[in-house]
VEXDODREN-925081 format. One record per residue: residue number from 0; residue in three letters; x, y, z of N, C-alpha, C, CB in turn. Coordinates in steps of 0.05 Angstrom, whole numbers. Atoms other than C-alpha are relative to their C-alpha. Glycine has a CB too. Example, Ala and Ser with C-alpha at 12.3 -4.5 7.8 and 13.67 -1.06 7.14 Angstrom:
2
<filum><seq>0</seq><type>ALA</type><n_east>18</n_east><n_north>-24</n_north><n_up>0</n_up><ca_east>246</ca_east><ca_north>-90</ca_north><ca_up>156</ca_up><c_east>18</c_east><c_north>24</c_north><c_up>0</c_up><cb_east>-20</cb_east><cb_north>1</cb_north><cb_up>25</cb_up></filum>
<filum><seq>1</seq><type>SER</type><n_east>-16</n_east><n_north>-24</n_north><n_up>-1</n_up><ca_east>273</ca_east><ca_north>-21</ca_north><ca_up>143</ca_up><c_east>-15</c_east><c_north>22</c_north><c_up>14</c_up><cb_east>9</cb_east><cb_north>9</cb_north><cb_up>-29</cb_up></filum>
// end
This chain:
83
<filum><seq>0</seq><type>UNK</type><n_east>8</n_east><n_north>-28</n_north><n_up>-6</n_up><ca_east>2283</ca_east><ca_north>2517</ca_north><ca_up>1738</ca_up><c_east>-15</c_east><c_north>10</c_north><c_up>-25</c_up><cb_east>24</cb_east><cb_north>18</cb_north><cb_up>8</cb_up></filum>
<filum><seq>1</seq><type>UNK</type><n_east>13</n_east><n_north>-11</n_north><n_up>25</n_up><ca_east>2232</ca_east><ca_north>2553</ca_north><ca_up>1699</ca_up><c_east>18</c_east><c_north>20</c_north><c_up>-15</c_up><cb_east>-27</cb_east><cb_north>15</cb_north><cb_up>8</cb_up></filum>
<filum><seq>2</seq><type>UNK</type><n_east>-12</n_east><n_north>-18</n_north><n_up>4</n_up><ca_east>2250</ca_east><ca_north>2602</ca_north><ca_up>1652</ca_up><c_east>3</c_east><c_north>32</c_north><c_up>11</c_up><cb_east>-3</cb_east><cb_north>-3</cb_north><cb_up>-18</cb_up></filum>
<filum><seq>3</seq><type>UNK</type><n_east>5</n_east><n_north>-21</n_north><n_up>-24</n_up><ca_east>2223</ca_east><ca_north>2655</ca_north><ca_up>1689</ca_up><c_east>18</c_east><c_north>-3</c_north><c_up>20</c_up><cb_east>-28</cb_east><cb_north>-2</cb_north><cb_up>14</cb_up></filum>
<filum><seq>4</seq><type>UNK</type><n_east>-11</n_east><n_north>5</n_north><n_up>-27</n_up><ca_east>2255</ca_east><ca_north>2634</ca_north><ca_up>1748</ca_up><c_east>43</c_east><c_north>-1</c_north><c_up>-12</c_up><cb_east>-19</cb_east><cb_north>-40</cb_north><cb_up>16</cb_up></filum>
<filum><seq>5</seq><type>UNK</type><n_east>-30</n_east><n_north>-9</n_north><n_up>11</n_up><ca_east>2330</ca_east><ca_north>2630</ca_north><ca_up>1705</ca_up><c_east>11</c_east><c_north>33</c_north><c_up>-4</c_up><cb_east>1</cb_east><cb_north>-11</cb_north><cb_up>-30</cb_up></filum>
<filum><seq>6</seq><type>UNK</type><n_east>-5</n_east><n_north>-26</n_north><n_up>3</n_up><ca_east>2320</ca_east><ca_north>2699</ca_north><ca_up>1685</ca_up><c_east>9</c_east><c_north>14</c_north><c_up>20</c_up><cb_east>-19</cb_east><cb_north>12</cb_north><cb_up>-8</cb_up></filum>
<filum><seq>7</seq><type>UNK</type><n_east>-10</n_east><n_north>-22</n_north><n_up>-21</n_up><ca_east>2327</ca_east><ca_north>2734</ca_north><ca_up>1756</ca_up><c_east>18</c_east><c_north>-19</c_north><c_up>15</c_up><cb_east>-26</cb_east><cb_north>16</cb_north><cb_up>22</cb_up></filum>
<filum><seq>8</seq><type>UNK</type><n_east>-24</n_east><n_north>13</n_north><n_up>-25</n_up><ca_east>2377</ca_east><ca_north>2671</ca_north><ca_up>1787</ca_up><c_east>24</c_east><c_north>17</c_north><c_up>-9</c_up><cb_east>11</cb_east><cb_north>-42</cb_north><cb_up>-2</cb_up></filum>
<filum><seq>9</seq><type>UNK</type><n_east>-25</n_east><n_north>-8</n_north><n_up>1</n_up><ca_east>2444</ca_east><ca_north>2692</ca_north><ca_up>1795</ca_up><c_east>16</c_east><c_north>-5</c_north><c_up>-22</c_up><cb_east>11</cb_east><cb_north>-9</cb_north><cb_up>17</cb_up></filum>
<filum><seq>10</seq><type>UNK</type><n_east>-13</n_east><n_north>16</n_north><n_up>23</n_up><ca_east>2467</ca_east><ca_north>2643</ca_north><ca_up>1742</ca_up><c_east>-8</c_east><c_north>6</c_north><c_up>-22</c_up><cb_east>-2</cb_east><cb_north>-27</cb_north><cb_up>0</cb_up></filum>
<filum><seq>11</seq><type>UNK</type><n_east>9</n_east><n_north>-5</n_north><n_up>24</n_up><ca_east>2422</ca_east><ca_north>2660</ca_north><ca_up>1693</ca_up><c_east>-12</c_east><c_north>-22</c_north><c_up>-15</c_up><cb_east>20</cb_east><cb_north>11</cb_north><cb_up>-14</cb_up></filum>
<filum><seq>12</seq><type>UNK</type><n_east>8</n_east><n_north>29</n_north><n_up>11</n_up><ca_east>2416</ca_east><ca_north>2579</ca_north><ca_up>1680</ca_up><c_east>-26</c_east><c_north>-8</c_north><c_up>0</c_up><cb_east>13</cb_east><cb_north>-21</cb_north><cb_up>13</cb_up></filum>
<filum><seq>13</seq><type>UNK</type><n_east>34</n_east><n_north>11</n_north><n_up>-7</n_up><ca_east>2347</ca_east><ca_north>2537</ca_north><ca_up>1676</ca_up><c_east>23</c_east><c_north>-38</c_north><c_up>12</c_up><cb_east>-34</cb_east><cb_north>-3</cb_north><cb_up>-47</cb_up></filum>
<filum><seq>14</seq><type>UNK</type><n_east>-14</n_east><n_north>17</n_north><n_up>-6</n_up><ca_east>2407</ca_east><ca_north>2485</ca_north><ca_up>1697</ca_up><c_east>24</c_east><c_north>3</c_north><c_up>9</c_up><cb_east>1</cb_east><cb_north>-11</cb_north><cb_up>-15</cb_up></filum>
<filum><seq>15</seq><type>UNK</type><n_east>-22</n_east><n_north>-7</n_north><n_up>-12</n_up><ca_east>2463</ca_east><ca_north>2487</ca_north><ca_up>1746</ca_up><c_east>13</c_east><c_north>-22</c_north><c_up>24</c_up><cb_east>-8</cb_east><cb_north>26</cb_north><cb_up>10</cb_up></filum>
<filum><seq>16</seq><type>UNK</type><n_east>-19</n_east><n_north>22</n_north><n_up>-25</n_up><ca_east>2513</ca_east><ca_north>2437</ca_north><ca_up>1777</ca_up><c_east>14</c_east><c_north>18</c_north><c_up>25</c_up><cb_east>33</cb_east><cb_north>-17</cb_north><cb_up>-18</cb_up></filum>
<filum><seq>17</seq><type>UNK</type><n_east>-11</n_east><n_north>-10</n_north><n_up>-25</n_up><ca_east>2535</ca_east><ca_north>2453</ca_north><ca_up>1850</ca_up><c_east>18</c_east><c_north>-19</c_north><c_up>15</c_up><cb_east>-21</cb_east><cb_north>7</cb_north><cb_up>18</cb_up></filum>
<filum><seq>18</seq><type>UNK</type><n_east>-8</n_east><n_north>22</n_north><n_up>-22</n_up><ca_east>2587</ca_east><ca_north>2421</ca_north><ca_up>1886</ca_up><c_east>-11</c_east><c_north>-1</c_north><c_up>26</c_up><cb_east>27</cb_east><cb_north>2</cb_north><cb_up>5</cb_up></filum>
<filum><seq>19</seq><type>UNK</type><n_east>12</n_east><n_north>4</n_north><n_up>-33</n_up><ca_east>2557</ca_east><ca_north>2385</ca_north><ca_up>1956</ca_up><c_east>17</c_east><c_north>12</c_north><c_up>16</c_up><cb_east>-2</cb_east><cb_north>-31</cb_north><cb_up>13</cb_up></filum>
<filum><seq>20</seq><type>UNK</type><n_east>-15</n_east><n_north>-11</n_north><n_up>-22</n_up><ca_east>2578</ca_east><ca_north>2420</ca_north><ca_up>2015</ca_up><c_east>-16</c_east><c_north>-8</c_north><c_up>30</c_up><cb_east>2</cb_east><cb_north>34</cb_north><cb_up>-5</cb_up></filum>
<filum><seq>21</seq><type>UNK</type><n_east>19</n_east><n_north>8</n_north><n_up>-16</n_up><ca_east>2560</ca_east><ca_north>2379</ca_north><ca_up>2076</ca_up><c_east>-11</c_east><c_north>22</c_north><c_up>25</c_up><cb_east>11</cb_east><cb_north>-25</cb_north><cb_up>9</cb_up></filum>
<filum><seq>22</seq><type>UNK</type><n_east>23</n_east><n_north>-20</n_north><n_up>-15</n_up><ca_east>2499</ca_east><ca_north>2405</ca_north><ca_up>2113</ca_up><c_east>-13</c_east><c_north>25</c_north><c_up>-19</c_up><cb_east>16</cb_east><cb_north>16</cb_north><cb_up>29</cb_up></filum>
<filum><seq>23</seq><type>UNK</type><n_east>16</n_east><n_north>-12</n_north><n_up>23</n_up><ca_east>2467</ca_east><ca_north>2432</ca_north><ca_up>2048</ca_up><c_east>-21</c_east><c_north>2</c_north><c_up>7</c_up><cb_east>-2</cb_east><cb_north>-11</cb_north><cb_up>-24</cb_up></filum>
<filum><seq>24</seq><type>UNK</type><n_east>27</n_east><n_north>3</n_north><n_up>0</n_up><ca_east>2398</ca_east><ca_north>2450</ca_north><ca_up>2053</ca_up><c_east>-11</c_east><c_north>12</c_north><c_up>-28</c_up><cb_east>-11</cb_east><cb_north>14</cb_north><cb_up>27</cb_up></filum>
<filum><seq>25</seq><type>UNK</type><n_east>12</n_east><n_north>-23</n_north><n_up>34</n_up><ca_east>2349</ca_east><ca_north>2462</ca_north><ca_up>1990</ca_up><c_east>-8</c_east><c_north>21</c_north><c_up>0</c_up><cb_east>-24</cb_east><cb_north>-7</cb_north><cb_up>-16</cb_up></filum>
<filum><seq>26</seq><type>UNK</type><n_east>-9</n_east><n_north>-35</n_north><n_up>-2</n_up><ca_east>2348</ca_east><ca_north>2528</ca_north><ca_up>2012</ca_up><c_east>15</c_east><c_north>9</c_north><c_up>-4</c_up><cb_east>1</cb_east><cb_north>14</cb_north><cb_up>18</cb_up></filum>
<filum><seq>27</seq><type>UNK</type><n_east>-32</n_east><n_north>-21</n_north><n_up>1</n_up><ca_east>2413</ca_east><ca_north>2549</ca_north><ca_up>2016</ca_up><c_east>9</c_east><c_north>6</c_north><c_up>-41</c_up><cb_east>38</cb_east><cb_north>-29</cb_north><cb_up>21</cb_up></filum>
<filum><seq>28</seq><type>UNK</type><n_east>1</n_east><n_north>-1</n_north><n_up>28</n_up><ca_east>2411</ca_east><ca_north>2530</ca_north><ca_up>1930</ca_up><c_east>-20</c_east><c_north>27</c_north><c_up>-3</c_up><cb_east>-12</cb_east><cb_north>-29</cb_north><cb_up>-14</cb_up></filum>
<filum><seq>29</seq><type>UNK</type><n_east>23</n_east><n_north>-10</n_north><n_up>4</n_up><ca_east>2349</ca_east><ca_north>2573</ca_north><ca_up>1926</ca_up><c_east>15</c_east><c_north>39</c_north><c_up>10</c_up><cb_east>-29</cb_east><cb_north>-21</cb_north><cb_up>22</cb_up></filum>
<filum><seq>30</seq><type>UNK</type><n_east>-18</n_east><n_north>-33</n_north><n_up>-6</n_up><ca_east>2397</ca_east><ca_north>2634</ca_north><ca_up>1964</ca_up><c_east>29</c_east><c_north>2</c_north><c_up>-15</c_up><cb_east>11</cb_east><cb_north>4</cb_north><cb_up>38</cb_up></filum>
<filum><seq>31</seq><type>UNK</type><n_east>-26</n_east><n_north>3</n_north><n_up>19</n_up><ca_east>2462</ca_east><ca_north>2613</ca_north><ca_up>1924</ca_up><c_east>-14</c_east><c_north>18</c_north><c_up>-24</c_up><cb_east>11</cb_east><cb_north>-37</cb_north><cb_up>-9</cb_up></filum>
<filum><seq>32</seq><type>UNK</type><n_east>-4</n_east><n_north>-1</n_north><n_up>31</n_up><ca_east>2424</ca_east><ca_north>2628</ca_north><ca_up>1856</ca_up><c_east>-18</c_east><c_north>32</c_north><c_up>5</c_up><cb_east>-18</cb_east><cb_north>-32</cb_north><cb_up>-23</cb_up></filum>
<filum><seq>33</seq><type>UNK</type><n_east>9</n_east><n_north>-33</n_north><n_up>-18</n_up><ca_east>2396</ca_east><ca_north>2705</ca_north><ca_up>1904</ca_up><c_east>-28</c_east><c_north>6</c_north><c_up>-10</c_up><cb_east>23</cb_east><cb_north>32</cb_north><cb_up>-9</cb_up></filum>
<filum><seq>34</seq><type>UNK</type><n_east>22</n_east><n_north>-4</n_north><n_up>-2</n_up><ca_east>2334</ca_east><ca_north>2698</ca_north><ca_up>1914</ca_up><c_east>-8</c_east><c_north>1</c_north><c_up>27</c_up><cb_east>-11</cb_east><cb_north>-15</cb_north><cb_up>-15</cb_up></filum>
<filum><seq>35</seq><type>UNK</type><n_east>-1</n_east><n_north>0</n_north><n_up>-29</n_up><ca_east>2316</ca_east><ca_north>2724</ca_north><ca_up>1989</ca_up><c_east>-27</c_east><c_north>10</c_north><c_up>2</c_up><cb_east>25</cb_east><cb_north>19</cb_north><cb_up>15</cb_up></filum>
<filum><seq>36</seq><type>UNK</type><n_east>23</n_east><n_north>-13</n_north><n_up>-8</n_up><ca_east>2255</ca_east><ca_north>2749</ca_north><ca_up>2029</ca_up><c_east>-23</c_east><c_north>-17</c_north><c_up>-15</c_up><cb_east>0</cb_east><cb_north>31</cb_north><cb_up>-7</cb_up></filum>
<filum><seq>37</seq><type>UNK</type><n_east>19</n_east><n_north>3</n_north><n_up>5</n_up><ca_east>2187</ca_east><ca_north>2737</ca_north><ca_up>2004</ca_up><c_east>-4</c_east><c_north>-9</c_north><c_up>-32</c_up><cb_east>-9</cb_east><cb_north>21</cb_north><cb_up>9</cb_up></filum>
<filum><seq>38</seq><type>UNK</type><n_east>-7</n_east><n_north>12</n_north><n_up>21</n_up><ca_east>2212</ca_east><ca_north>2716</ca_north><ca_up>1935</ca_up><c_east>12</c_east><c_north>-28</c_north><c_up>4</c_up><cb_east>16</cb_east><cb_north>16</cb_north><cb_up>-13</cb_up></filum>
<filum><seq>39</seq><type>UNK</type><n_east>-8</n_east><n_north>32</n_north><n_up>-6</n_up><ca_east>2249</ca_east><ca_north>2661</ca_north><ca_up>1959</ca_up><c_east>-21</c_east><c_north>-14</c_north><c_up>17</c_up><cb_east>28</cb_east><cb_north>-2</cb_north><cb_up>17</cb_up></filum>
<filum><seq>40</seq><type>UNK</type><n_east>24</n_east><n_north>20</n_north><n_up>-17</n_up><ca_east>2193</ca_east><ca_north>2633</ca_north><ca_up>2010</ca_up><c_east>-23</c_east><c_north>-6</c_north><c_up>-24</c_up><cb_east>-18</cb_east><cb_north>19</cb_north><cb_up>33</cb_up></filum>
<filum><seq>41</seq><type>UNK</type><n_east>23</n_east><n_north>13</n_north><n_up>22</n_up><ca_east>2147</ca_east><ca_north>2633</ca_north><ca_up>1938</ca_up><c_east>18</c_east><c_north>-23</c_north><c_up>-15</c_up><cb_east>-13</cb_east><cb_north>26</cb_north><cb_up>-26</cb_up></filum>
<filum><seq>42</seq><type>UNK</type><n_east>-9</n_east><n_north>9</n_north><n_up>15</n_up><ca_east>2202</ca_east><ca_north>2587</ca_north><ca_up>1909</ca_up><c_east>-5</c_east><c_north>-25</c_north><c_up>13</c_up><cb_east>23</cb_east><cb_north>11</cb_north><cb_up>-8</cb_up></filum>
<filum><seq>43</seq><type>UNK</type><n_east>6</n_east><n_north>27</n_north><n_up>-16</n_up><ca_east>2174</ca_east><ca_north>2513</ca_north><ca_up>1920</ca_up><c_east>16</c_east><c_north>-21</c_north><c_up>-15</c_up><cb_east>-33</cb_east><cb_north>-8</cb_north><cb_up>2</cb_up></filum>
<filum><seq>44</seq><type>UNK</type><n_east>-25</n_east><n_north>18</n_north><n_up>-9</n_up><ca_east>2239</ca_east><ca_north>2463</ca_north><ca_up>1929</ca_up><c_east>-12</c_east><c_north>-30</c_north><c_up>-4</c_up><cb_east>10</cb_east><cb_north>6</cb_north><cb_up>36</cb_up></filum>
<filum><seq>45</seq><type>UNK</type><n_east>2</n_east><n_north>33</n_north><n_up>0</n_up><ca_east>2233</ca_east><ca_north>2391</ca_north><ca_up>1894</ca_up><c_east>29</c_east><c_north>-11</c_north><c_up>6</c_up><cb_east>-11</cb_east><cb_north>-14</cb_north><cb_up>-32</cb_up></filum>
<filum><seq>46</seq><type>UNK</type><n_east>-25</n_east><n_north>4</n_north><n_up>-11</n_up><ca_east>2287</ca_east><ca_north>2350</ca_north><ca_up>1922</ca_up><c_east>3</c_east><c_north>-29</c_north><c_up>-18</c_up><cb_east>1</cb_east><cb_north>-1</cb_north><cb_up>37</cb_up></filum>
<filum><seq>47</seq><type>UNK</type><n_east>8</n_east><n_north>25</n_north><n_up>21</n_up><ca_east>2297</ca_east><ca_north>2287</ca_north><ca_up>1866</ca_up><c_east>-28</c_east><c_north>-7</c_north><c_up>-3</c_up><cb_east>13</cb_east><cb_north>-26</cb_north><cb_up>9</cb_up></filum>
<filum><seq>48</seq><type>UNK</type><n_east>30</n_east><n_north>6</n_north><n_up>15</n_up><ca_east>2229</ca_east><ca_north>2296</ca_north><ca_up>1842</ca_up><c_east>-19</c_east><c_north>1</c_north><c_up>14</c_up><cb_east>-5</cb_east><cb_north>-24</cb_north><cb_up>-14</cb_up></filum>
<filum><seq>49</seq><type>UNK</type><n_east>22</n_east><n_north>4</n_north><n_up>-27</n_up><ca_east>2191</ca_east><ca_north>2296</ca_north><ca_up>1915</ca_up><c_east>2</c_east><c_north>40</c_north><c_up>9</c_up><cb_east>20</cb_east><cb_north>-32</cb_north><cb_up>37</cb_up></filum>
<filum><seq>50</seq><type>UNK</type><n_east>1</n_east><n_north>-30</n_north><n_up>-20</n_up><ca_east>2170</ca_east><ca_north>2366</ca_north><ca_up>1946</ca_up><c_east>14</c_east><c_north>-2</c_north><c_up>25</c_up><cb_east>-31</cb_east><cb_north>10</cb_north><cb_up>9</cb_up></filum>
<filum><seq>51</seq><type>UNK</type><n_east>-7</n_east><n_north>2</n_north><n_up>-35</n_up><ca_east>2209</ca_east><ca_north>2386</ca_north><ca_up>2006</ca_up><c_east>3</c_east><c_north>34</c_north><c_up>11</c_up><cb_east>38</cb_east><cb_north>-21</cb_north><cb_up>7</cb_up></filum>
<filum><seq>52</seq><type>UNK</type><n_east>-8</n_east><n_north>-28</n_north><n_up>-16</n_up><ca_east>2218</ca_east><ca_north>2444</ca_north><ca_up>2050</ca_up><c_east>27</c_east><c_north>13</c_north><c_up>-10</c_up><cb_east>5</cb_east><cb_north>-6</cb_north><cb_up>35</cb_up></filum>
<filum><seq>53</seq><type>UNK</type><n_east>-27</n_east><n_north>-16</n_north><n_up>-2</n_up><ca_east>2272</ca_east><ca_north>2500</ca_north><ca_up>2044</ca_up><c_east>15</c_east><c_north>-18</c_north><c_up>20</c_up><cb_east>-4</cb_east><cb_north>35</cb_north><cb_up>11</cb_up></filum>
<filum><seq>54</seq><type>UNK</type><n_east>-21</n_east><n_north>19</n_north><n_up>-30</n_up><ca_east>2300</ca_east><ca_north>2460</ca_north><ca_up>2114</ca_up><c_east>11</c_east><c_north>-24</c_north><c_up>-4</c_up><cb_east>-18</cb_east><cb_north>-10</cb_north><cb_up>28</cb_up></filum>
<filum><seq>55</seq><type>UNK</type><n_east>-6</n_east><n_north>26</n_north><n_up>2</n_up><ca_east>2303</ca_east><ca_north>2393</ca_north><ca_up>2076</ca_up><c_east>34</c_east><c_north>-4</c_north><c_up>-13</c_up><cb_east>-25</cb_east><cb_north>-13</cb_north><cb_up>-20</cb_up></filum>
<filum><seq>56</seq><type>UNK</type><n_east>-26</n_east><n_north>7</n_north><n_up>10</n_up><ca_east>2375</ca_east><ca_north>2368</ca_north><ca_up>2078</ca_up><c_east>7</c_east><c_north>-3</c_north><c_up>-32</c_up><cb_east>4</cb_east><cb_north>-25</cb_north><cb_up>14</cb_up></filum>
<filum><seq>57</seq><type>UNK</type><n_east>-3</n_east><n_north>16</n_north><n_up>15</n_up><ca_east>2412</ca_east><ca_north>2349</ca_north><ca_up>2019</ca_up><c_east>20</c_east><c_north>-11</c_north><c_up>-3</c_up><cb_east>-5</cb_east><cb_north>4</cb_north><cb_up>-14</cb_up></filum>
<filum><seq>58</seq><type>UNK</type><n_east>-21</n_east><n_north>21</n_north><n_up>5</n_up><ca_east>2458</ca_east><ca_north>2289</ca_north><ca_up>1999</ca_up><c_east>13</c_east><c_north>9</c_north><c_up>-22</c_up><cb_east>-10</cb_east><cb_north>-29</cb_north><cb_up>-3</cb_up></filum>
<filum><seq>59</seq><type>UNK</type><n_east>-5</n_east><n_north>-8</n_north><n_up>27</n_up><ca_east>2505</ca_east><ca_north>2291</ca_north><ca_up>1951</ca_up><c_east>-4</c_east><c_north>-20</c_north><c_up>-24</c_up><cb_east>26</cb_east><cb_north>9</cb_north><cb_up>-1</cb_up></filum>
<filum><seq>60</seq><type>UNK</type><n_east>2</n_east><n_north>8</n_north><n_up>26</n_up><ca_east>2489</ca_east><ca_north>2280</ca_north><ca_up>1877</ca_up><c_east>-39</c_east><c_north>10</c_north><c_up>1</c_up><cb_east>12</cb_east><cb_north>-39</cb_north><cb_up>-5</cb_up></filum>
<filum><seq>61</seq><type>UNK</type><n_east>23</n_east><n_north>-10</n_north><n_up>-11</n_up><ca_east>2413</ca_east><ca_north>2301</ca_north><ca_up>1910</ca_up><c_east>-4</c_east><c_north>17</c_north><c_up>-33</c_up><cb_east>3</cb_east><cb_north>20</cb_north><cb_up>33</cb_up></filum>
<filum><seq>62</seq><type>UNK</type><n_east>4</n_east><n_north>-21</n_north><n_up>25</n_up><ca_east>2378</ca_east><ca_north>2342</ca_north><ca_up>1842</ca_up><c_east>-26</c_east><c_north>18</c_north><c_up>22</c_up><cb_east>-15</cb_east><cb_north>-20</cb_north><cb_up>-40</cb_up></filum>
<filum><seq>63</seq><type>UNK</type><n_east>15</n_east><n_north>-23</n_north><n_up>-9</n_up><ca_east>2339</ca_east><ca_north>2405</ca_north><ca_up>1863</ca_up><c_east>-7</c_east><c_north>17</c_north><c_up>-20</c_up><cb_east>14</cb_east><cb_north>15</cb_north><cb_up>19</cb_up></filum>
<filum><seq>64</seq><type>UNK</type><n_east>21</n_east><n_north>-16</n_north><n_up>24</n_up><ca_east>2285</ca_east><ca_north>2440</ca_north><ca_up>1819</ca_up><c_east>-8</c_east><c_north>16</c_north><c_up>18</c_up><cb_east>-28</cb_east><cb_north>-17</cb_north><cb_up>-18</cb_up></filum>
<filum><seq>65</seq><type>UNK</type><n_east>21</n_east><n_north>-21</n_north><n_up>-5</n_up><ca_east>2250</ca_east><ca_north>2505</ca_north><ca_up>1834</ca_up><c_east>-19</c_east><c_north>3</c_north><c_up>-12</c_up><cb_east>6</cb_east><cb_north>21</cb_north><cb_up>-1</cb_up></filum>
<filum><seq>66</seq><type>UNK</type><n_east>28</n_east><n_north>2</n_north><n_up>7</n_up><ca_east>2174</ca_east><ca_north>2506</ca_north><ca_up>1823</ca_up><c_east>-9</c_east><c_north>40</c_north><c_up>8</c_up><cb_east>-18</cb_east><cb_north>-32</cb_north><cb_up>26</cb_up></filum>
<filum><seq>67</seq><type>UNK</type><n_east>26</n_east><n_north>-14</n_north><n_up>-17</n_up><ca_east>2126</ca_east><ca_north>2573</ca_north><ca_up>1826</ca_up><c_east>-25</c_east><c_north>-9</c_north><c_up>-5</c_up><cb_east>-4</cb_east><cb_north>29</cb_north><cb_up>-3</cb_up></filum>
<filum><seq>68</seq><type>UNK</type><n_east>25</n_east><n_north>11</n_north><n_up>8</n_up><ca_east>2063</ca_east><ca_north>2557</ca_north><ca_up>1835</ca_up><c_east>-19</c_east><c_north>18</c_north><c_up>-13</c_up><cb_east>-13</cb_east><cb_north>-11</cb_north><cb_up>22</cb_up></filum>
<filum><seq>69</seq><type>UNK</type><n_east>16</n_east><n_north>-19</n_north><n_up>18</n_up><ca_east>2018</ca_east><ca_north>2584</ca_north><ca_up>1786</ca_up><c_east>-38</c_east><c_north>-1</c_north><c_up>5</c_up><cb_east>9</cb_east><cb_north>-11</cb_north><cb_up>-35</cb_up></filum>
<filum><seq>70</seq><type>UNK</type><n_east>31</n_east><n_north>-9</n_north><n_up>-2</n_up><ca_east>1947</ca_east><ca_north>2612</ca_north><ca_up>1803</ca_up><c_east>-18</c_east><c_north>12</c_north><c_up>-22</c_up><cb_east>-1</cb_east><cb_north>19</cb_north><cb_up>19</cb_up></filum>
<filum><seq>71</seq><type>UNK</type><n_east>22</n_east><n_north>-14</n_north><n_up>32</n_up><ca_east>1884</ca_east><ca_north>2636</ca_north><ca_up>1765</ca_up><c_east>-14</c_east><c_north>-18</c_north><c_up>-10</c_up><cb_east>16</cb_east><cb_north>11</cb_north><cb_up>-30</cb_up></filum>
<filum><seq>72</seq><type>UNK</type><n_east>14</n_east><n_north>14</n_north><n_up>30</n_up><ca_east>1848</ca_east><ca_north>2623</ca_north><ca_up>1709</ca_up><c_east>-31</c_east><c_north>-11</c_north><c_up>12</c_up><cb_east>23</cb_east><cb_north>-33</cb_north><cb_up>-16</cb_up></filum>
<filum><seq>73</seq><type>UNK</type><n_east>23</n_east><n_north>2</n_north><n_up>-8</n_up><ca_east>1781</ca_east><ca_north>2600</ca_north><ca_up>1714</ca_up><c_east>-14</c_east><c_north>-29</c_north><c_up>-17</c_up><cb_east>-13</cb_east><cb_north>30</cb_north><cb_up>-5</cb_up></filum>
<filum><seq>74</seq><type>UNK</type><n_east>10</n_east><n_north>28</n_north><n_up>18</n_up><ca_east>1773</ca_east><ca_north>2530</ca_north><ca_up>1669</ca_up><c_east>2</c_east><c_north>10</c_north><c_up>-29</c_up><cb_east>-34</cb_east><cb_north>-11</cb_north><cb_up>6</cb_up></filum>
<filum><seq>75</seq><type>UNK</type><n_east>0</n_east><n_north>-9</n_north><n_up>23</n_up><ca_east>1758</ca_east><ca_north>2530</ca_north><ca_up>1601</ca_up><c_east>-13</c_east><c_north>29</c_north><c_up>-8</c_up><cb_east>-11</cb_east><cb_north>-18</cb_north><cb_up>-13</cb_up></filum>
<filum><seq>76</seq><type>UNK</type><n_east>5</n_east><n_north>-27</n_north><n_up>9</n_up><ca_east>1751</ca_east><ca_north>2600</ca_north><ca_up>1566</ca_up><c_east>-37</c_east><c_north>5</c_north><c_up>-9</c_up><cb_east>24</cb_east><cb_north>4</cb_north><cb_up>-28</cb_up></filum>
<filum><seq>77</seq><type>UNK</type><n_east>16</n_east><n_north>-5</n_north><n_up>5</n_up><ca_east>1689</ca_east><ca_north>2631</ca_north><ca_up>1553</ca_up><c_east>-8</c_east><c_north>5</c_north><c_up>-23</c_up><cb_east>-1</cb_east><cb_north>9</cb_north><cb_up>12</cb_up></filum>
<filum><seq>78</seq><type>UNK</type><n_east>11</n_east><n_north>-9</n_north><n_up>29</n_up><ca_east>1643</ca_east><ca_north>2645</ca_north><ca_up>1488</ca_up><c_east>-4</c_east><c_north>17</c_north><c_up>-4</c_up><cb_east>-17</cb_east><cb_north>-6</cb_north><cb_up>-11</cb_up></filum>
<filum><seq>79</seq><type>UNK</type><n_east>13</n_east><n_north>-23</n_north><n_up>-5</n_up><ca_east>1628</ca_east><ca_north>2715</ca_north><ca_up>1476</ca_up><c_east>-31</c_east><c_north>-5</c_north><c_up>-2</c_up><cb_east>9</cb_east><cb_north>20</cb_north><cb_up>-17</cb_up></filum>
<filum><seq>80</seq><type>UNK</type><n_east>27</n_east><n_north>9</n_north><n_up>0</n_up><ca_east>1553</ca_east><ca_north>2725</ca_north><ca_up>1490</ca_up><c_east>-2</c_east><c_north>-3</c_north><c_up>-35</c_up><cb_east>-24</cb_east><cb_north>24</cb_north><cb_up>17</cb_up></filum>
<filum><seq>81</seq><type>UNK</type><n_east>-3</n_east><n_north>-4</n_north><n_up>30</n_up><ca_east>1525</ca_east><ca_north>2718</ca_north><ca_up>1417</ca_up><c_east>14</c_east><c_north>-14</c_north><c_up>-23</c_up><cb_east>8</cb_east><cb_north>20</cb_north><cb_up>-2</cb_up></filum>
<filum><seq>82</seq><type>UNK</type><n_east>-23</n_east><n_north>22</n_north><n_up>22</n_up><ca_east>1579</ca_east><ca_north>2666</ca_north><ca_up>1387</ca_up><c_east>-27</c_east><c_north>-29</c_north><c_up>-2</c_up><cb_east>46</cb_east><cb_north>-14</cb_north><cb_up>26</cb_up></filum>
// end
């Protein structure tokens, strides 16, 4: 978890063990650490290192990262005119 993303979880962690509870989904982590609505649908769910859906099951021992995706920017920076 980014640090950004530690700051407003529940836990406060950029790292957090969960015991499995069968019929986990990598969503339900993503609402454990209260993040709901339109904040949680920006939170994009790796499931051992592969992208998966909020819906994608998980096994246990399964690792789960939260990604945002970051927009912008425009390439390399510009010169002022005149430099």
């Amino acid at each position: 978890m980014s640090d950004i993303l530690a700051e407003r979880a529940v836990s406060g962690e950029m790292r957090l063990r969960l015991a499995y509870e069968e019929g986990m989904r990598a969503g339900d982590v993503v609402t454990r650490e209260g993040f709901r609505g339109e904040e949680a649908q920006a939170i994009l769910t790796m499931v051992n290192g592969e992208q998966r859906p909020h819906s994608h099951p998980l096994g246990d021992g399964d690792t789960v990262e939260f990604v945002i995706p970051m927009v912008g920017g425009t390439g390399a920076p510009r010169r002022p005119s005149g430099a």
